[in-house]
MIMI-456858 format. One record per residue: residue in three letters; x, y, z of N, C-alpha, C, CB in turn. Coordinates in Angstrom, 1 decimal. Glycine has a CB too. Layout:
<robas>
[ala,[X,Y,Z],[X,Y,Z],[X,Y,Z],[X,Y,Z]]
...
</robas>
This chain:
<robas>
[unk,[-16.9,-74.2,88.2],[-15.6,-74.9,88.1],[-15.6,-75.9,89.2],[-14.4,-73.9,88.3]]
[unk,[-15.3,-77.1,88.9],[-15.3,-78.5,90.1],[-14.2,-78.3,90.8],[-15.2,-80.4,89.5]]
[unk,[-14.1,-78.5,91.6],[-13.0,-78.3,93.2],[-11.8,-79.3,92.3],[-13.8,-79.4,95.3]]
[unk,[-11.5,-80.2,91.8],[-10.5,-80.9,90.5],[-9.9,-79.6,90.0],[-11.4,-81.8,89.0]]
[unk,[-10.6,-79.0,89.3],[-10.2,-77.9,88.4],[-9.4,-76.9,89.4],[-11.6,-77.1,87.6]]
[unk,[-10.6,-76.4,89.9],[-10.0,-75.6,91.2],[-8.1,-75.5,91.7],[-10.8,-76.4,92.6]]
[unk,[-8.6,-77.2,92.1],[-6.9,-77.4,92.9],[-5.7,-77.4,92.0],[-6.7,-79.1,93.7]]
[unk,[-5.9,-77.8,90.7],[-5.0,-78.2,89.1],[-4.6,-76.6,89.2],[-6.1,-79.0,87.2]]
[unk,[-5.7,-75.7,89.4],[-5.5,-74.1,88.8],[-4.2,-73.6,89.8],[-7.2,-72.8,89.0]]
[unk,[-4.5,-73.8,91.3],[-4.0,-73.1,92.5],[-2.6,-73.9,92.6],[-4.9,-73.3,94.0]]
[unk,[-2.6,-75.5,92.2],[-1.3,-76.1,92.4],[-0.5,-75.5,91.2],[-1.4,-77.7,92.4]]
[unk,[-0.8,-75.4,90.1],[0.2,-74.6,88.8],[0.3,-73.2,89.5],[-0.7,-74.5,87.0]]
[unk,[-0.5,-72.4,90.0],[0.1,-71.2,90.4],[1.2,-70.7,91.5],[-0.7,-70.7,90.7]]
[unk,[0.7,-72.2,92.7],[1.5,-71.9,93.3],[3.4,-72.4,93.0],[0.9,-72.1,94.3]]
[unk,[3.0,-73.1,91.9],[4.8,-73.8,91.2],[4.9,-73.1,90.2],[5.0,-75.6,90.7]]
[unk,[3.9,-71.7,89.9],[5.0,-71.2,88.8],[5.6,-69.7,89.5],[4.2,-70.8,87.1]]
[unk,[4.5,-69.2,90.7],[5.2,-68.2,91.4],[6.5,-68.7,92.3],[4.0,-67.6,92.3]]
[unk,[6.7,-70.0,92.7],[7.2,-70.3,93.6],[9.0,-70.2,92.2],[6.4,-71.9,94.6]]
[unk,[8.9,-70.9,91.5],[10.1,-71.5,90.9],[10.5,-70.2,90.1],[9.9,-72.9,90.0]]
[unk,[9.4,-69.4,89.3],[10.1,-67.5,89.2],[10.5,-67.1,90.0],[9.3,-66.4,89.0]]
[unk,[10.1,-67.0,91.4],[10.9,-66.5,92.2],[12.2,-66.9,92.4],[10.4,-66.5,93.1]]
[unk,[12.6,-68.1,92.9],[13.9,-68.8,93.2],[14.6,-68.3,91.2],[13.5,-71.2,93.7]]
[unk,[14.3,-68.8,90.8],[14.7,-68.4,89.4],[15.8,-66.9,89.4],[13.2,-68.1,88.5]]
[unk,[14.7,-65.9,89.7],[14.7,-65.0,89.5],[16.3,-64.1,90.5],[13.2,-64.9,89.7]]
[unk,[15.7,-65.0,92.0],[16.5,-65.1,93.1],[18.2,-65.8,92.3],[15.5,-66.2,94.4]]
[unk,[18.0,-66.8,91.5],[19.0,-67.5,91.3],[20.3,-66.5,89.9],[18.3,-69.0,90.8]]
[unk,[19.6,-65.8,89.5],[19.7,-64.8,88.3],[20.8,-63.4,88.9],[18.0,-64.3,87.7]]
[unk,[20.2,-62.6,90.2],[20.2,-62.0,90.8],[21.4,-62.2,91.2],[19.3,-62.0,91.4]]
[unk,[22.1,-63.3,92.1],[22.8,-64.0,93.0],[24.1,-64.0,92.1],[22.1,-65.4,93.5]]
[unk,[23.6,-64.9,91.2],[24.8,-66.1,90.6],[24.6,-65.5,88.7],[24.2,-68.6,91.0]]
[unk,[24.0,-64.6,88.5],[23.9,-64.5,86.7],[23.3,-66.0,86.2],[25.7,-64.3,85.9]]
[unk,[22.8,-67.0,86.7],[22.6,-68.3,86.1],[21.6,-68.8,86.9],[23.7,-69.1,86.0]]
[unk,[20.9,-69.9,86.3],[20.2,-70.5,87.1],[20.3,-72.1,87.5],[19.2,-70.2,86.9]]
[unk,[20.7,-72.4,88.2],[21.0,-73.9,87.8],[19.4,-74.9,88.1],[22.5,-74.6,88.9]]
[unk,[19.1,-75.8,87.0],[18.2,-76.5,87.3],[17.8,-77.3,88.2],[18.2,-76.8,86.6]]
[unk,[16.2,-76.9,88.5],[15.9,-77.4,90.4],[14.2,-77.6,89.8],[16.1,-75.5,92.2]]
[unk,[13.5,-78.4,90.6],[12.3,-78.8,91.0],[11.8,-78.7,92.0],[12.3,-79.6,90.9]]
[unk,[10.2,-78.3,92.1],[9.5,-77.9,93.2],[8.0,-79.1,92.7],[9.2,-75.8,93.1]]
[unk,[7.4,-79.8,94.0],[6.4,-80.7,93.8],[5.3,-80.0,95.0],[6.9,-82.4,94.1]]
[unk,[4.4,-80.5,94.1],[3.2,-80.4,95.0],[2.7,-82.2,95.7],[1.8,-79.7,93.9]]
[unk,[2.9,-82.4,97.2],[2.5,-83.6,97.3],[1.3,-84.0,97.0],[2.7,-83.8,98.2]]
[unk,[0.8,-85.0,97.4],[-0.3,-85.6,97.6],[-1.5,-85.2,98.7],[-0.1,-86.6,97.8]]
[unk,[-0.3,-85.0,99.8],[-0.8,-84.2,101.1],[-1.3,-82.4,100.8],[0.6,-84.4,102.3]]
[unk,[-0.9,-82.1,99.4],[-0.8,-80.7,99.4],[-0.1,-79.3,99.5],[-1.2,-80.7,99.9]]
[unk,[1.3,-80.3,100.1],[2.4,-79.6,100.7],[3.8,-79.1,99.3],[3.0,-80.9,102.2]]
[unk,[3.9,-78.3,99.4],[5.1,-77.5,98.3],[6.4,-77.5,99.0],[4.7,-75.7,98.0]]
[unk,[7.2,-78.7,97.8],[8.2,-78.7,98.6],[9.2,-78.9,97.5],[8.1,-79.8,99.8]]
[unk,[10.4,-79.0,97.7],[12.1,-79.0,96.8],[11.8,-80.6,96.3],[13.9,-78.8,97.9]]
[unk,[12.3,-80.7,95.1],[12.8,-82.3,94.6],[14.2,-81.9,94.5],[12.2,-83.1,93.0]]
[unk,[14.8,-83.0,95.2],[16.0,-83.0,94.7],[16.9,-84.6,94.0],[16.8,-82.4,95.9]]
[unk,[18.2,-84.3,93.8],[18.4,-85.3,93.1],[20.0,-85.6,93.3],[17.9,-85.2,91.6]]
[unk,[20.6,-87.0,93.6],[22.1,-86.7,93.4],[22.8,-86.7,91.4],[22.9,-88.2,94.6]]
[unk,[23.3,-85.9,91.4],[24.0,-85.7,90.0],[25.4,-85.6,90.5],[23.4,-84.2,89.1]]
[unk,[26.4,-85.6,89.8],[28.0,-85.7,89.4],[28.2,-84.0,89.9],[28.6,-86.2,87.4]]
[unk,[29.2,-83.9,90.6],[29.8,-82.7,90.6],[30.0,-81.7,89.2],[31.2,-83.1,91.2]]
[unk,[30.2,-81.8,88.3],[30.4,-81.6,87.1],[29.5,-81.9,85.7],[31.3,-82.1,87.1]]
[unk,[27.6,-82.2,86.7],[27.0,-82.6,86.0],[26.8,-81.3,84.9],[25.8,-83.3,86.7]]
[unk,[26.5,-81.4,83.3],[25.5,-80.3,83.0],[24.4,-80.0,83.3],[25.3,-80.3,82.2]]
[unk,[23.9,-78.8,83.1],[22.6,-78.5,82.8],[21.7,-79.9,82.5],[22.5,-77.4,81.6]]
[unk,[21.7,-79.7,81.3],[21.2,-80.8,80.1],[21.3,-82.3,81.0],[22.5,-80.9,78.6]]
[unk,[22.2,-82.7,82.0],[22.1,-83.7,82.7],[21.4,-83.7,83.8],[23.0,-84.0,82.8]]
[unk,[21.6,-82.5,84.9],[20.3,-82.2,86.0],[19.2,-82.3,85.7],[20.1,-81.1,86.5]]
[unk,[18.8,-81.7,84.6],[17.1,-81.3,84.2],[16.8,-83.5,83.3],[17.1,-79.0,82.1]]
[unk,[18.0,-84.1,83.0],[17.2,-85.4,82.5],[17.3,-86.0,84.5],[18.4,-86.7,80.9]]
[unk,[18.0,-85.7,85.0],[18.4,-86.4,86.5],[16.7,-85.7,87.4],[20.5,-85.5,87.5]]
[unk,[16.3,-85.1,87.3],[15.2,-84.2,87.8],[13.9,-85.0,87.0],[15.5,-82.3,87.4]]
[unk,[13.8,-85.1,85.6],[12.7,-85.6,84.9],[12.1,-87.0,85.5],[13.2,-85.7,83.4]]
[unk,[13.8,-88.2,85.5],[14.0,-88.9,85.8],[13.3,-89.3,87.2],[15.0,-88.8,85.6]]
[unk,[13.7,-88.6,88.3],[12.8,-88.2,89.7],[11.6,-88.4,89.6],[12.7,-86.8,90.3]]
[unk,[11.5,-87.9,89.0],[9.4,-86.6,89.5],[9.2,-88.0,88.8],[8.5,-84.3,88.3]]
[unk,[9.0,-88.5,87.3],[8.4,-89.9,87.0],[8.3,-91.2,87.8],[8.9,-90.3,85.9]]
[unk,[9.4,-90.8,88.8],[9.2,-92.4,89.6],[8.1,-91.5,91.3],[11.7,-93.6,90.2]]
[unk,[8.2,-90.8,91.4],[7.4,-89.7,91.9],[6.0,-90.0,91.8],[7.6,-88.6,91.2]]
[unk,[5.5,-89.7,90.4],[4.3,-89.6,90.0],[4.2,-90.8,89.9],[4.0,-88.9,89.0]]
[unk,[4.9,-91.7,89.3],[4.5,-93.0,89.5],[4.2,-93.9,90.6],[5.2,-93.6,89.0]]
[unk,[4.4,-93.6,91.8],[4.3,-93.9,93.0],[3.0,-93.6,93.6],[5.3,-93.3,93.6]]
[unk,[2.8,-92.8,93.0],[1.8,-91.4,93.7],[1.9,-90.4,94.8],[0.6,-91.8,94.2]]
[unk,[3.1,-90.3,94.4],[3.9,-89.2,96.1],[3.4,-88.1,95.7],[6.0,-88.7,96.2]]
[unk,[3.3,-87.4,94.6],[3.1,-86.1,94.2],[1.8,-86.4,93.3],[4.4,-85.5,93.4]]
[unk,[1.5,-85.0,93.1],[0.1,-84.4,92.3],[0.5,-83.6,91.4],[-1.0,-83.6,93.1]]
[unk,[1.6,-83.1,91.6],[2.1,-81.7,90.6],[3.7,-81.0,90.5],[1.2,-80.4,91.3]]
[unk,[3.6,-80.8,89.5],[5.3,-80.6,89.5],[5.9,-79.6,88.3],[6.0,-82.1,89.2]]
[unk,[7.2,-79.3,88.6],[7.8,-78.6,87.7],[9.1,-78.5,88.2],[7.2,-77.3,87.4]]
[unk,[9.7,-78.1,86.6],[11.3,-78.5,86.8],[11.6,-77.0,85.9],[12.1,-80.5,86.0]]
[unk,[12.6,-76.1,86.3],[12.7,-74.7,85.7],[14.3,-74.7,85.4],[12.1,-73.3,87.0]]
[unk,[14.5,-74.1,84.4],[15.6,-74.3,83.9],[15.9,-73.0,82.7],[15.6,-75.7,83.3]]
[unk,[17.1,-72.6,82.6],[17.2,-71.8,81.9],[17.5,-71.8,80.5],[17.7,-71.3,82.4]]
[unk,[17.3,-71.3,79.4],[17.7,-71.7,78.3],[18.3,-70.7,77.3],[16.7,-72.3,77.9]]
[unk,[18.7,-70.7,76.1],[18.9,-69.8,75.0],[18.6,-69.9,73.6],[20.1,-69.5,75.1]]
[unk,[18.2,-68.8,73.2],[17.8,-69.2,71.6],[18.6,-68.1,70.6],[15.8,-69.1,71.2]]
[unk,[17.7,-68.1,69.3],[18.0,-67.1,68.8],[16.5,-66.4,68.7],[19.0,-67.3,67.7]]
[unk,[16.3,-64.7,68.4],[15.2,-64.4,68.2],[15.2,-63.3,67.7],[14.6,-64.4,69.1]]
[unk,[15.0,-63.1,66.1],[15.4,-61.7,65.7],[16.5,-61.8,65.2],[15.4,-60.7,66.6]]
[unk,[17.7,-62.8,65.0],[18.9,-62.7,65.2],[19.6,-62.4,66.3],[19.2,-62.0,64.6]]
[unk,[19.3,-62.2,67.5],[20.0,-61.9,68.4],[19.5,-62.9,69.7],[19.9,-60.4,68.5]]
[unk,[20.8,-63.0,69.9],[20.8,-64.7,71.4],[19.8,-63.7,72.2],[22.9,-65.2,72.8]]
[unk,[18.9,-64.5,73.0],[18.0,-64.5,73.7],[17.9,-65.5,74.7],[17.1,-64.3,73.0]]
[unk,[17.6,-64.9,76.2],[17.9,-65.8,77.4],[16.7,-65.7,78.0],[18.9,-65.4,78.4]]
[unk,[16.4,-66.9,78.6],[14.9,-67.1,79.0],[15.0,-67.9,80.1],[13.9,-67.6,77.9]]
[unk,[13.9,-68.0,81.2],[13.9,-69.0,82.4],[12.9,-69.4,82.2],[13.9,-68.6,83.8]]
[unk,[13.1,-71.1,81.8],[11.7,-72.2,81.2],[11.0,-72.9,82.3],[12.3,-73.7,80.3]]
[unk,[10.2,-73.4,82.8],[9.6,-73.6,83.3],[8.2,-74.6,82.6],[9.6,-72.5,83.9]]
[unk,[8.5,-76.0,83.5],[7.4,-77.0,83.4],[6.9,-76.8,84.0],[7.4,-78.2,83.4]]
[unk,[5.3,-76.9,83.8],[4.4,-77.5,84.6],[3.5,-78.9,84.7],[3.8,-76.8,84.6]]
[unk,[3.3,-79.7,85.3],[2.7,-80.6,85.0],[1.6,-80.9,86.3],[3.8,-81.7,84.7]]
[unk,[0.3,-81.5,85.7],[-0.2,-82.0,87.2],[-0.8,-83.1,86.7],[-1.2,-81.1,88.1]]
[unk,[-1.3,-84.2,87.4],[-1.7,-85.4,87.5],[-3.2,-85.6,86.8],[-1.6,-85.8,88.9]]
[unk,[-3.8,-84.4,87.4],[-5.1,-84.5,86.6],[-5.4,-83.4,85.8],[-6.3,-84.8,87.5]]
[unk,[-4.4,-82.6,85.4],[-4.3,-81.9,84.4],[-3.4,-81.4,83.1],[-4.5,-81.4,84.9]]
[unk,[-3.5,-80.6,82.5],[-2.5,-79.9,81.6],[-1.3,-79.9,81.4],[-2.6,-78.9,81.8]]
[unk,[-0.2,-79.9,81.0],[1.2,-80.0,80.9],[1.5,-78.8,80.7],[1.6,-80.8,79.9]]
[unk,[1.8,-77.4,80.6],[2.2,-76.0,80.3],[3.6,-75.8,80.4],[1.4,-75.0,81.1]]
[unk,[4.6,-75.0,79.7],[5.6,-74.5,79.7],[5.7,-73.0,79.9],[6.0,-75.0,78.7]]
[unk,[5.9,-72.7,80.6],[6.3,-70.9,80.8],[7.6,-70.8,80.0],[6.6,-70.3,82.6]]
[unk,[7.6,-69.6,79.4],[9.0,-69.1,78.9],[9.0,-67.9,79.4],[9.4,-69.0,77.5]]
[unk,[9.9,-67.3,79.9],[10.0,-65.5,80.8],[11.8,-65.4,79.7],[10.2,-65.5,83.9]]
[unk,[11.4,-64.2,79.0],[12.4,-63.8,78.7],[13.3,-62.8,79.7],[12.1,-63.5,77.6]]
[unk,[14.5,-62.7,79.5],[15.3,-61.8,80.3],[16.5,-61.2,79.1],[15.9,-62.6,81.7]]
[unk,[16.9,-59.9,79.5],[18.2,-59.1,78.9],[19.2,-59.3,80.0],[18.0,-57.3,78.6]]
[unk,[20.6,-60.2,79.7],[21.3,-59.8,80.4],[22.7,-58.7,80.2],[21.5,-60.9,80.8]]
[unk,[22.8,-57.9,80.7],[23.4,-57.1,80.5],[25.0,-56.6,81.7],[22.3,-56.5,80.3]]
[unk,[26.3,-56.3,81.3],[27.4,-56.0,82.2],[26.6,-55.6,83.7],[28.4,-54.7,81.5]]
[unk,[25.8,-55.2,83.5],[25.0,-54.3,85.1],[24.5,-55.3,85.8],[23.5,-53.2,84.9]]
[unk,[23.5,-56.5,85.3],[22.9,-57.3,85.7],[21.9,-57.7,85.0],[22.7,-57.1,86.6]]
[unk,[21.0,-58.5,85.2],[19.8,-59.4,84.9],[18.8,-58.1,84.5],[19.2,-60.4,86.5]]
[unk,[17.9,-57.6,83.5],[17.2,-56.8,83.6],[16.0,-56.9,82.3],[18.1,-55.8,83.7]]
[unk,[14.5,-56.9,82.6],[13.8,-56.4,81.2],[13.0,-57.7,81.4],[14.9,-56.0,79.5]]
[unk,[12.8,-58.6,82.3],[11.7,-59.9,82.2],[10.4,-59.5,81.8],[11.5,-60.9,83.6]]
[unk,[10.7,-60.0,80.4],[8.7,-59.9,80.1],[7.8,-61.0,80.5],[8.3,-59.9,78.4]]
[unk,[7.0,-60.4,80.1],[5.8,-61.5,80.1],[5.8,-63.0,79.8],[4.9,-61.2,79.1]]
[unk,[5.4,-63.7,80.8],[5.9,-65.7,80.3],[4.8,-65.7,79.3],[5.6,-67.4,81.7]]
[unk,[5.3,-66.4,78.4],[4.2,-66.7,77.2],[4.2,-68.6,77.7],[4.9,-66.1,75.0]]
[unk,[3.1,-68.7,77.4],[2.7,-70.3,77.9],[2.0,-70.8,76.7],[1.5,-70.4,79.4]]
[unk,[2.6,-72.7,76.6],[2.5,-73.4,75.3],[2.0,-74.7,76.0],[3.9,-73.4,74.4]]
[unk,[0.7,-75.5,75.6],[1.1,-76.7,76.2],[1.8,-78.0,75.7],[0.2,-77.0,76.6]]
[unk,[2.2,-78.4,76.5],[3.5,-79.6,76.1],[2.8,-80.7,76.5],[5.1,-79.5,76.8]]
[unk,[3.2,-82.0,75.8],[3.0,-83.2,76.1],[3.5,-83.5,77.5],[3.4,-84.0,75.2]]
[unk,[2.8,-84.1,78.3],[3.2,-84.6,79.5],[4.7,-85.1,79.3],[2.2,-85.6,80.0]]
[unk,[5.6,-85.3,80.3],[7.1,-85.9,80.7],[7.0,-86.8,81.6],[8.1,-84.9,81.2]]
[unk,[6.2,-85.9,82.8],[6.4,-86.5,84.5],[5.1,-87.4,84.8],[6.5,-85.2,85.9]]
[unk,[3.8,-87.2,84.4],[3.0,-88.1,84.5],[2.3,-88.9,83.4],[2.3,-87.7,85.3]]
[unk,[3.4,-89.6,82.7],[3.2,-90.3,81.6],[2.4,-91.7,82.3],[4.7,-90.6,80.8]]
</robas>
């Protein structure tokens, strides 16, 4: 494996352990997660993106206010790697189903989406399975 490969593998791991966690942390706290970004610089360094949005932004509007970022980001060449985690809902079986989504992207690699399902329930947050991973067309380093 070339030291390229190498760093693409360690930078996706460490932004999908990092943003499950906060996620997870955000679930825990608040029942919700509101949509946030974590970059890997150039320098190497793992750090928050943030963004100003409206008091009253949606979801749906953070996560385009966040996309929005990271592309002028990557376009710059500030960053190497990124992801923006967000929560979502479907149906599955017939029955609503809640999940914490998660991009990944890196500059010289792959595009991947994590999905981690969760049960929420009157008690709390409970039952996260396994992220099943899909790859997606790039967003942030178009």
């Amino acid at each position: 494996m070339s030291a390229v490969d190498t760093q693409i593998k360690e930078d996706a791991k460490v932004l999908e352990k990092s943003a499950t966690r906060l996620a997870k942390q955000m679930l825990a706290k608040q029942r919700k997660i509101a949509p946030f970004a974590r970059v890997i610089t150039q320098e190497g360094k793992e750090e928050p993106a943030e963004v100003q949005v409206g008091r009253n932004a949606s979801d749906e509007e953070i996560v385009h206010a966040l996309l929005s970022q990271l592309q002028k980001s990557a376009k710059a060449e500030h960053i190497r790697a990124a992801c923006i985690c967000s929560e979502t809902t479907f149906i599955e079986s017939s029955i609503e189903t809640y999940a914490i989504r998660i991009r990944i992207e890196h500059r010289n690699g792959p595009s991947n989406q994590l999905t981690t399902t969760f049960r929420r329930l009157p008690i709390g947050i409970v039952g996260y399975a396994k992220p099943k991973f899909v790859h997606v067309p790039h967003k942030i380093f178009v």
